[in-house]
C-alpha positions in Angstrom: 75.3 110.5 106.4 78.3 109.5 107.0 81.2 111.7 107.2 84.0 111.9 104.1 86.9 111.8 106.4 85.9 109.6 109.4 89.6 109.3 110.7 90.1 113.1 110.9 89.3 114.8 114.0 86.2 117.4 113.8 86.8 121.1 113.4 87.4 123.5 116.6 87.8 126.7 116.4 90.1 128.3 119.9 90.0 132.1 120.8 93.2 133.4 121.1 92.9 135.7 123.9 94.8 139.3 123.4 94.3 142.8 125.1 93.6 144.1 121.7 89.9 145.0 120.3 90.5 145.1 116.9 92.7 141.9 116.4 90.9 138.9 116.2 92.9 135.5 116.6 90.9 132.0 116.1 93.3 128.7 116.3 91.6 126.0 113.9 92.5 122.1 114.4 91.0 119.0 112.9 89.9 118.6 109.5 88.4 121.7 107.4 85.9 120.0 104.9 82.3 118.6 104.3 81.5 117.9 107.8 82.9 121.1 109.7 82.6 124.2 106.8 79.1 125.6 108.0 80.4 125.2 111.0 83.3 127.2 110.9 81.7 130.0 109.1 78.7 130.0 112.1 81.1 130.0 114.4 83.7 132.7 112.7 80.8 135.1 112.0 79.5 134.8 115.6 83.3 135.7 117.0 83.1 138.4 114.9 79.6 139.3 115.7 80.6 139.2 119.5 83.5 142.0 118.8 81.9 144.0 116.4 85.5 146.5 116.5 87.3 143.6 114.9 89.7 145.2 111.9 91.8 141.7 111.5 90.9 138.7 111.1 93.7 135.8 112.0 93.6 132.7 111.8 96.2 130.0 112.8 95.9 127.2 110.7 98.8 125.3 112.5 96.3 122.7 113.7 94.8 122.0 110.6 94.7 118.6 109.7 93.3 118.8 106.4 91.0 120.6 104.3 88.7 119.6 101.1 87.0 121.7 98.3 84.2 122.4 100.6 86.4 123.6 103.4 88.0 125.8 100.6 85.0 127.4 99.7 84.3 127.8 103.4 87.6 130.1 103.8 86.4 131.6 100.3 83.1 132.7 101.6 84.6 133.9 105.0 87.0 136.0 102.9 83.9 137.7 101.0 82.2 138.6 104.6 85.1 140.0 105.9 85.8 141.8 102.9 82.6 143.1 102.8 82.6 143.9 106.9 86.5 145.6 105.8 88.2 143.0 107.9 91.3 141.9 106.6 91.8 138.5 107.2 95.3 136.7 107.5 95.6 132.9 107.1 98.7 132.0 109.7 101.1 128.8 109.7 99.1 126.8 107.2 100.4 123.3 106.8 102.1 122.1 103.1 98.7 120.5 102.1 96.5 123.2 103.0 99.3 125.4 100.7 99.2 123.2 97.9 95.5 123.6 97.6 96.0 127.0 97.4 98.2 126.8 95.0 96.4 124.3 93.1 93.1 126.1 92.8 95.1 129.7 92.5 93.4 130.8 96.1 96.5 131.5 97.6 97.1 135.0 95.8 93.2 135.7 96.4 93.3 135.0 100.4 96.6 135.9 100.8 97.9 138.7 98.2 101.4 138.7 100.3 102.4 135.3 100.6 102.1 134.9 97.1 103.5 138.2 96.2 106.3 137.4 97.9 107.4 134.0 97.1 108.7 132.6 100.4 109.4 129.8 99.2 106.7 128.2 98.0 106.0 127.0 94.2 104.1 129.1 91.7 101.0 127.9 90.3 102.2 126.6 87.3 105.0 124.5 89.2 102.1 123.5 91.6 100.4 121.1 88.6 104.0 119.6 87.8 105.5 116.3 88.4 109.4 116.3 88.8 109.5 114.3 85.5 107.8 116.8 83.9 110.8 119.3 85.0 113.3 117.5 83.2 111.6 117.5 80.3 110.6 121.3 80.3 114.3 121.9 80.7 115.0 120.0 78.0 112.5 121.8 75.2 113.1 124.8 73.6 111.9 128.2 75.0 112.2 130.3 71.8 110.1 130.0 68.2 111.5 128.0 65.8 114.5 129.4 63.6 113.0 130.8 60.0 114.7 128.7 57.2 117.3 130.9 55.2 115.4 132.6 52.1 117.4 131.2 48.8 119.4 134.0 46.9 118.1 135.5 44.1 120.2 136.9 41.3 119.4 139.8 39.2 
């Protein structure tokens, strides 16, 4: 079969080396999707398999190059293990595209309650799905009902 993104470079997953037993750190680079999500969760499980004191869970998404729906659920179903284990992961310096797909599919706020919490910048959902067109026109509508008409007097 032959691989979605061809031009992307496969997925490798880097230990960042620290003097601390419960902090993980795993640097990803190349292209998060079809051809590299099982993997990345083989090989994340087995990091954490080898350090069984792990309590967090980075990893530096720096090197990303790209991810896909598959590579999403990948990072979904890595979130449920370490849930589940009571890691808390962190996903670090992830690219704009990687963050619009987050945004897009409304992961962000699931994998990474305080980035989204905190706004830093980045676009809410709802902005996420809009083009800047569409901004000028929203700006234009009104935001409250519409007026009642006036109720004609009645005399007595």
């Amino acid at each position: 079969m032959t691989p979605p993104y061809p031009f992307d470079p496969p997925l490798r997953l880097e230990a960042v080396t620290g003097t601390d037993a419960r902090l993980l750190e795993l640097a990803l680079k190349g292209h998060l999707g079809h051809g590299s999500a099982d993997d990345f969760l083989d090989q994340t499980c087995g990091h954490l398999q080898d350090r069984p004191r792990t309590a967090v869970l980075r990893l530096d998404c720096a090197g990303l190059t790209g991810m896909d729906s598959t590579g999403l659920s990948a990072l979904l179903m890595l979130h449920r293990r370490t849930t589940a284990a009571r890691i808390t992961l962190h996903l670090d310096a992830r690219p704009p595209a990687v963050d619009r797909i987050l945004e897009i599919t409304g992961c962000l706020a699931h994998l990474d309650p305080e980035a989204a919490g905190a706004g830093g910048g980045r676009r809410s959902r709802e902005k996420a799905y809009r083009q800047p067109w569409e901004e000028v026109i929203s700006a234009s509508l009104p935001t409250g009902p519409p007026p009642r008409p006036a109720e004609p007097e009645t005399t007595a």
